[in-house]
N, C-alpha and C positions, 0 to 999 in steps of 0.2 A: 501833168502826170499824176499828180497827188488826189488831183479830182477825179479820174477815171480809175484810181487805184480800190481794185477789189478784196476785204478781206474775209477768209472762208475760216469755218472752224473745222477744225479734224471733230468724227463723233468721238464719245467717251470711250471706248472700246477700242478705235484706231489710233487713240493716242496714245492708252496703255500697249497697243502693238508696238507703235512705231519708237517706244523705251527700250521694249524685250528686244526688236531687231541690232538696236544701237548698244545694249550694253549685255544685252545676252543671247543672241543667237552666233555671233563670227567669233570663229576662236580667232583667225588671222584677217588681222584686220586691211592688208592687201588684196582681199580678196573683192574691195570695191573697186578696183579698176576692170578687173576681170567682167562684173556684173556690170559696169555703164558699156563697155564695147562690146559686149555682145550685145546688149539691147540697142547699141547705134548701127553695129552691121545686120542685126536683124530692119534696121529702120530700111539700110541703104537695099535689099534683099527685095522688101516688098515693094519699093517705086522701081527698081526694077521690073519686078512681075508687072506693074499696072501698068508702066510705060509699053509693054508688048499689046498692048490692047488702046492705051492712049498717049501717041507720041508726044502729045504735047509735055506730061510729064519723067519726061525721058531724063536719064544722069548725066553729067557732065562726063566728058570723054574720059576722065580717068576720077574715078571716083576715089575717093581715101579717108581714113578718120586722121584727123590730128588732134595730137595731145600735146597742148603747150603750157608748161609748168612756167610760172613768174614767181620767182625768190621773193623778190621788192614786194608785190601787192601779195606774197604767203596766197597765190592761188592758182589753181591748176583749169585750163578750160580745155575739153572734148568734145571734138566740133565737129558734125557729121554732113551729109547733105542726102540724106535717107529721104523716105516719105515726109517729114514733120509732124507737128501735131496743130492740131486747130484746136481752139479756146476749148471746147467743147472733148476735146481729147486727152487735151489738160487736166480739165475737172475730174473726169470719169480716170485716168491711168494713174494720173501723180494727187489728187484729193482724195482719193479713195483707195485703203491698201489692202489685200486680199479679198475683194467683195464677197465671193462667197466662203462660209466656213472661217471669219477672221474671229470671233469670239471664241469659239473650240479652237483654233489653233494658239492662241494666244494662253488660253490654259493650260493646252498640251506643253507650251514651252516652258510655264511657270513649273511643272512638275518635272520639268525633264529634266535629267541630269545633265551638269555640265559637259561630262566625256563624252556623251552621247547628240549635243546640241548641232556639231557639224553637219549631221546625217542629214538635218531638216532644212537645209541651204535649198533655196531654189524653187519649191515645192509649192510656195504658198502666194508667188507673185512678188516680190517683198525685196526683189534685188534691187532695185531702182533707190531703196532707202540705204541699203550699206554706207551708201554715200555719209550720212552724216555719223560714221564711226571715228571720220575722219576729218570730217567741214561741219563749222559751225555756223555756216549758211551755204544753202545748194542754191543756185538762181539757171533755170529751165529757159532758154531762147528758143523759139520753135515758129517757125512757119508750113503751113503743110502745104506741099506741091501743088500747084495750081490754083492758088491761093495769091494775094497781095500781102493778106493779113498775119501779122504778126505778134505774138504774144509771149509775155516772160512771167513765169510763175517762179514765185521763190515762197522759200520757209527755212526756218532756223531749228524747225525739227521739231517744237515744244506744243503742237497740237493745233497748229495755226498755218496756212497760206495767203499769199496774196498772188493777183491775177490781175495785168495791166497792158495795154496795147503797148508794140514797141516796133522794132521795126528789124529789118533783113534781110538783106542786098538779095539772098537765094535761098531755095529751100533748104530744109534744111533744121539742125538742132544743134544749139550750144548750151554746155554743161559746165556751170561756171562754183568752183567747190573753191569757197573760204575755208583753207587749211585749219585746224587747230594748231596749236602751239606744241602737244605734244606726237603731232602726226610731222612735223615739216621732214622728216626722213624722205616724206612720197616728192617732194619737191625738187628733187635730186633727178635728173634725168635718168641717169645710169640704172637707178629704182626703179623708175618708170618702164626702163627697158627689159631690165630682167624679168618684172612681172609679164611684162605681154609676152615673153616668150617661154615661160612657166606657164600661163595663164592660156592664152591665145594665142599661140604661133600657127595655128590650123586655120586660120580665120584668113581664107581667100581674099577677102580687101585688102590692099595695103592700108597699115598703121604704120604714124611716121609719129617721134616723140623729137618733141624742138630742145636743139642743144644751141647756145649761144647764137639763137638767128635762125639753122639751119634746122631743116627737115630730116632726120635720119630715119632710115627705115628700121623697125622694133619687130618685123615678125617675117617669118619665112613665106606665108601667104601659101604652102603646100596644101593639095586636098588630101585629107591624110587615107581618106578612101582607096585614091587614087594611087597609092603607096604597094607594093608587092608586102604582105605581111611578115618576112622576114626582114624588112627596113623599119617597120612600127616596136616602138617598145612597149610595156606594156604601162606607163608610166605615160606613154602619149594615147593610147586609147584610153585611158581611165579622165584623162584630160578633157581627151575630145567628148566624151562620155558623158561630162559634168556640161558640157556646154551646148551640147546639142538633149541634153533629157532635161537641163535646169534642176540637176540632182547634186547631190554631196556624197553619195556612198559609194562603193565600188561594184562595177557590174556583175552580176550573176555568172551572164556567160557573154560572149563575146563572139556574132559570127561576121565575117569578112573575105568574099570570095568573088571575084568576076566571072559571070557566064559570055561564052563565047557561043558563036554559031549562029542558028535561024537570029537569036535576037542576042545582045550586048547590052551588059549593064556592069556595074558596078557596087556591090550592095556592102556597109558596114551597118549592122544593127548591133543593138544591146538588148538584153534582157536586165531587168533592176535585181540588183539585190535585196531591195527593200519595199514594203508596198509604198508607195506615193498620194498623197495629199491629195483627193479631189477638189481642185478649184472650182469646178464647177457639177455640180448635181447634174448626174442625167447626161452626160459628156459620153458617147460611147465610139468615137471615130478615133480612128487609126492617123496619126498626127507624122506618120513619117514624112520625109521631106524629101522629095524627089526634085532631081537636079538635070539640067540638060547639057551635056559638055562642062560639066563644071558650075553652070550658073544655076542658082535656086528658084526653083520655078513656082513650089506651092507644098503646103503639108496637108493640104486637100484632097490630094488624088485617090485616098482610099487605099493606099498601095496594100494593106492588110483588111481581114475582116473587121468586123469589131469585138471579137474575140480574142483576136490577139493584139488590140488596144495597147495593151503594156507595151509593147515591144518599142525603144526608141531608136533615129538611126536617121541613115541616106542610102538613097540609090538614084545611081548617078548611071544614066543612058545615054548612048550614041542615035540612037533611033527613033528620035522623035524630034522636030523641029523645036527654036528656041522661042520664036512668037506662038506657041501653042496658047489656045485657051482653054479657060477652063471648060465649057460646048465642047469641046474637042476631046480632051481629056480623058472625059464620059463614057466617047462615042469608038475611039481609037481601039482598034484589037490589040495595036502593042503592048497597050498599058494591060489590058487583059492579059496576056500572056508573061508580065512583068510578073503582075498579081499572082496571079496562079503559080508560076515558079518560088515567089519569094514565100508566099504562107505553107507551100510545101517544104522548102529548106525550114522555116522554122519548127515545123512540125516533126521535121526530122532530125531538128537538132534536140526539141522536149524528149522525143523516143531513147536516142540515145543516153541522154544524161538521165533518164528516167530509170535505167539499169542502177544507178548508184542512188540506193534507196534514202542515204541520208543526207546527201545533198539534193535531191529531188525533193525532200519534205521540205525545207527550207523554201522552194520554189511554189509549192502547194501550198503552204499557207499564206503565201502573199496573192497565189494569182487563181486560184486554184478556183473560187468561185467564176471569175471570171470566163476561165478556161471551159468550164461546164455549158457558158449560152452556147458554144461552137455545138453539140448536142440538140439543142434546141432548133436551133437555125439555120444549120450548114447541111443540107445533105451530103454533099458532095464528101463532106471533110470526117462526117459525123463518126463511122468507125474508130477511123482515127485519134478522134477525140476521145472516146470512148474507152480506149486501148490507157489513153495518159493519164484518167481519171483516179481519184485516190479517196478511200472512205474510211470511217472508224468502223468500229466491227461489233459484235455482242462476244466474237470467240477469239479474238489473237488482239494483242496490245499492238500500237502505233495504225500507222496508213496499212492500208493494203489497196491492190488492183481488183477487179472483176475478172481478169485471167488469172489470179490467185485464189481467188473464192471459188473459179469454179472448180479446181484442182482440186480443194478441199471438200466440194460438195460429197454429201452423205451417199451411199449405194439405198437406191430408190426416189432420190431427191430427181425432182424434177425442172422447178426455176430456182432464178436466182432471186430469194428474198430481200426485201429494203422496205424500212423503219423511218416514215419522216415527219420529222418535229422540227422544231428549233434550238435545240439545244442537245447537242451526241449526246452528252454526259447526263442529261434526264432521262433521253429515250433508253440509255442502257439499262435502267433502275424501269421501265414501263411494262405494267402486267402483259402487256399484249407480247412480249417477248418468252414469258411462261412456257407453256408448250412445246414452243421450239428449243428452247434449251432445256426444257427434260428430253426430249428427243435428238440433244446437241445437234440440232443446228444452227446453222451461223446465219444473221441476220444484218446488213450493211444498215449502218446507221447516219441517216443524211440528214445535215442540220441546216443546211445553206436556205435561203428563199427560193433560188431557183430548180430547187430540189424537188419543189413541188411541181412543176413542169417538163422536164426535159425528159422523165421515164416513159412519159408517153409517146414519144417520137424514137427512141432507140428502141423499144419494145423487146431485144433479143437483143444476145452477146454471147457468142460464140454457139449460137445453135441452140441457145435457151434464155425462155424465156424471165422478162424481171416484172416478178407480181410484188405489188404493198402489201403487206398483211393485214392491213388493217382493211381491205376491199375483198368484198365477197368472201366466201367459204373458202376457209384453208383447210384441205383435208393434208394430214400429218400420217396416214394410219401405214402409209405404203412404205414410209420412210422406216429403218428401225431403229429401237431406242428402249428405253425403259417405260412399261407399262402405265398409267394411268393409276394411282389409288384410290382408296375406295370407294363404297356404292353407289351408281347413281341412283339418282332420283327419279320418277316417272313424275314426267313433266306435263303430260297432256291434256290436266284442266290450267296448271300453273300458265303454259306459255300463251294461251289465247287469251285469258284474264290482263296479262301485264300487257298485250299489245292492244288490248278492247280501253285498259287504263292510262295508257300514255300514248293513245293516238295521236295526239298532237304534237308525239314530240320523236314517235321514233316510227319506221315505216315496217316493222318485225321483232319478232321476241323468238328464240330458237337458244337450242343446248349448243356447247361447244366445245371441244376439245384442247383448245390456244391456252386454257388457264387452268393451274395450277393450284396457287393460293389464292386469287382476286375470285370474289363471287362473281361480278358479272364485267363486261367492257363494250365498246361501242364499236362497231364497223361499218362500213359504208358500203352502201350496193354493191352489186359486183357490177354495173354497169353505170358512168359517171366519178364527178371527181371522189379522191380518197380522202379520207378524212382532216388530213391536213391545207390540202386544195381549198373543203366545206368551208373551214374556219377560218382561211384569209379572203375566202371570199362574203364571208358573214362580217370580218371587219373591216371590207371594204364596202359595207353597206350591200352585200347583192348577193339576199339569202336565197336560198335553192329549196323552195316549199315541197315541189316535190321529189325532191333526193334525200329525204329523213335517213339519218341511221339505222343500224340496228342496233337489238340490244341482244348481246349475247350474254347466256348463264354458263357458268360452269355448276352443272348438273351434281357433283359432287362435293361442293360445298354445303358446309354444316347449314350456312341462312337459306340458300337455297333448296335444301332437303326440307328447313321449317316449310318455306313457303308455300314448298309445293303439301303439303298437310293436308289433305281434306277436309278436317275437322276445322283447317284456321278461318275462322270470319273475314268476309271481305273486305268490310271497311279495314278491317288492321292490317290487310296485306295490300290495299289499296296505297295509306299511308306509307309503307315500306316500300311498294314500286317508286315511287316517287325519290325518298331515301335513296334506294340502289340506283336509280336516274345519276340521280346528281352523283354520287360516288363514282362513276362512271364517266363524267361530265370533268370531274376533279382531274382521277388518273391520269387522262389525256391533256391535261395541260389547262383546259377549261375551267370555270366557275359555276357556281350551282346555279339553276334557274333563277331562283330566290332566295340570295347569300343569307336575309333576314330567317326567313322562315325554317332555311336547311340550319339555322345556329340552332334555334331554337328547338328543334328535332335533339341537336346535337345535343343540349343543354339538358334537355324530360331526358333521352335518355342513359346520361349518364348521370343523372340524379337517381334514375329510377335503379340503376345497377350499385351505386354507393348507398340507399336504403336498403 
């Protein structure tokens, strides 16, 4: 053994993890029992699923976890007969702890406050470690089904494993936790029981906790689904809640109802209260878990879009066979009409709680970008989605709707206006908003990424249409409001000069009415992306040569009144096109063409105005 014995180092960063999980992430340190059985009856769940497809790895007639506490050897082992794991599953689940995102999570926790540390349970992959809150050595027995091979990983938690052949009458996982000295409380069976029925008594396997020899059974094995909602308390949804989302907070909302008729099912989802940790970058599938008579078939099915991703939960069907595959799955109408019923109830549950505006902001700032790709993607749903959307405003404090703004639109107003950048709180303070607020209008301020896409597929909301202001001509003149001050300028040598001088950089030069105190700002075609589309797609490398800006003056500006001068030479009004370029280039969020060169502008002249 000692010759084939493998040892692995944790990286520097997973060892600093796996500190914060042991001595600062569980406020209660029971909450490691809870974390090994659900990950052994998630094991026993999937050789399930694969055995409908390969009988060879099929479960024993009555499958169970056992938990057997030994006083004498101060150790407790949880022994499953799931899928297992193979060497190579070892490395990759229990050597490596939140693979993606473990360095930002791991500062996240160092800043977090203590009161607040439970919220982040579950989130980050990192259950599997609690174990050593409690054992000062974890030793992993694992064979994986279909398999001879057999392997035992152990570690004592201080930044180190070891990985060595061993052996395993069946498939299957043993979970062998060297108590500490001041945990031997969990060694108590009676402890052991209460937590799984605190913890997991939802949990369909039987769990049996060894008392003096024997086997006792520790949980009800109820589907809590399957419960009429006046038997559930809300103390066992918030239970189930944490076990089936792998979360620590309390759910937002809570829907649970059986449809009867053409089709049966069974549905308890959640909504979070909290946003959630992406384990994995770029993850955008709906992970619900659909169940057939009870037994868990797959969190694959897609049962929601991937819009409503967040949403965690079961639905549990009569009407669909227990050997389904996944081919099947795909191709089946029922599932189709699961689908479509279930993202409808959810959509109907956002609408209602949407009415109660300060608990629907709560929900928008966690999911709310999210919520926005169903716009982009969904025709079917897109209205709808449209209806639940929430934005900052230029004219009223907090969220507001698009059925709100248009009630407030101005007498003459014709679309509904939107402002997008990246940051609300910038665009509020952006010249491009001038105009319209001496004309009070109200201008939706969108700071999300996918803000720059989604306007062009709803194109209208409620019978009108939504233009960026920053694209094409905004005429303002039909709208009423407070007048424009003083003179303009005649611009008609000025505006072909400044477009013959920065051809290469703007595709028009034209007067414009949107600005107030800024001399001039940039706009984009009125045909093609809007200015904020331009620039992320300029730093995605994929400039748009011929989709130039404009550049628009406000005609009534004192610089602009110089420019336009007759008498002024061109070279020095050549020089200032360039100046007002970049100033322009600034306002919107950008940098000047040649940060050196624009200093140095900067520098002459405000040298030349302190002589």
């Amino acid at each position: 053994m000692e010759e084939s014995l493998e040892r692995h180092e944790f990286g520097a960063e997973v060892g600093r993890l796996l500190d914060l999980v042991v001595h600062a992430l569980y406020s209660e340190r029971e909450i490691f029992l809870r974390e090994l059985v659900a990950n052994a009856a998630d094991a026993v769940d999937r050789r399930r699923f694969e055995a409908l497809t390969d009988p060879t790895l099929a479960l024993p007639a009555e499958p169970r976890l056992r938990i057997l506490p030994d006083k004498a050897a101060r150790s407790i082992t949880i022994s499953d007969s799931g899928i297992g794991m193979a060497k190579a599953d070892l490395t990759a689940h229990l050597g490596t702890i939140a693979r993606s995102g473990t360095l930002a999570f791991a500062k996240s926790l160092a800043d977090t406050p203590a009161a607040e540390k439970p919220s982040l349970i579950g989130q980050f992959g990192v259950g599997f470690y609690s174990a050593f809150m409690v054992a000062e050595r974890v030793e992993v027995t694992s064979r994986r089904a279909g398999s001879e091979e057999a392997w035992v990983w152990a570690s004592e938690g201080q930044g180190a494993y070891t990985l060595a052949p061993t052996s395993r009458a069946e498939p299957g996982t043993d979970i062998v936790l060297h108590i500490k000295a001041d945990a031997e409380e969990f060694l108590e069976p009676s402890r052991l029981q209460a937590i799984i029925r605190k913890w997991a008594d939802h949990i369909t396997i039987p769990i049996t906790v060894a008392r003096d020899g024997v086997d006792e059974p520790a949980n009800e094995g109820t589907a809590l689904w399957r419960k009429a909602k006046s038997e559930v308390t809300e103390e066992q949804y918030k239970a189930f809640y944490h076990h089936v989302a792998h979360a620590f907070d309390s759910p937002w909302a809570t829907l649970h109802w059986r449809a009867e008729g053409v089709m049966e099912f069974t549905a308890l989802l959640f909504i979070p209260g909290m946003k959630p940790f992406q384990a994995v970058e770029g993850e955008r599938d709906s992970r619900l878990r659909l169940h057939v008579r009870r037994m868990f078939i797959t969190e694959s099915a897609a049962l929601l879009p991937p819009f409503l991703r967040f949403v965690h939960g079961v639905v549990d069907t009569e009407d669909l066979p227990l050997n389904v595959s996944r081919e099947m799955l795909q191709a089946t109408p029922v599932l189709a009409r699961i689908r479509k019923a279930v993202t409808n109830r959810v959509l109907s549950e956002l609408k209602t709680q949407s009415k109660d505006a300060e608990r629907y902001a709560s929900f928008w700032e966690n999911f709310g970008p999210v919520l926005k790709e169903g716009v982009w993607e969904d025709a079917e749903h897109r209205q709808d989605v449209a209806a639940l959307l929430r934005f900052r405003s230029s004219s009223v404090a907090g969220w507001t709707s698009l059925a709100d703004y248009v009630a407030r639109m101005k007498p003459g107003q014709e679309a509904i206006y939107i402002l997008v950048g990246e940051d609300p709180a910038a665009l509020a303070k952006s010249p491009q908003l001038e105009g319209f607020r001496a004309k009070g209008v109200e201008v939706l301020l969108l700071g999300d990424s996918i803000d720059a896409f989604w306007p062009e597929r709803l194109a209208m909301f409620d019978a009108k249409p939504i233009r960026s202001i920053t694209q094409g001509i905004v005429d303002l003149s039909k709208i009423e409001g407070a007048a424009m001050e003083g003179e303009a300028a005649d611009l008609e040598r000025l505006l072909p000069l400044l477009k013959e001088m920065l051809k290469d950089h703007i595709s028009d030069a034209r007067a414009t009415e949107r600005l107030v105190e800024s001399a001039a700002v940039l706009a984009a075609p009125q045909y093609g992306p809007d200015l904020q589309m331009s620039r992320m797609m300029r730093r995605a490398g994929r400039d748009t040569p011929g989709l130039l800006p404009v550049l628009e003056v406000n005609p009534r500006h004192s610089l602009i009144r110089r420019l336009a001068e007759p008498s002024l030479p061109e070279a020095e009004l050549a020089e200032t096109a360039g100046v007002l370029l970049d100033l322009a280039l600034i306002q919107d969020g950008d940098g000047p063409r040649d940060p050196a060169a624009f200093a140095r502008r900067v520098a002459a002249a405000l040298a030349l105005g302190a002589g």
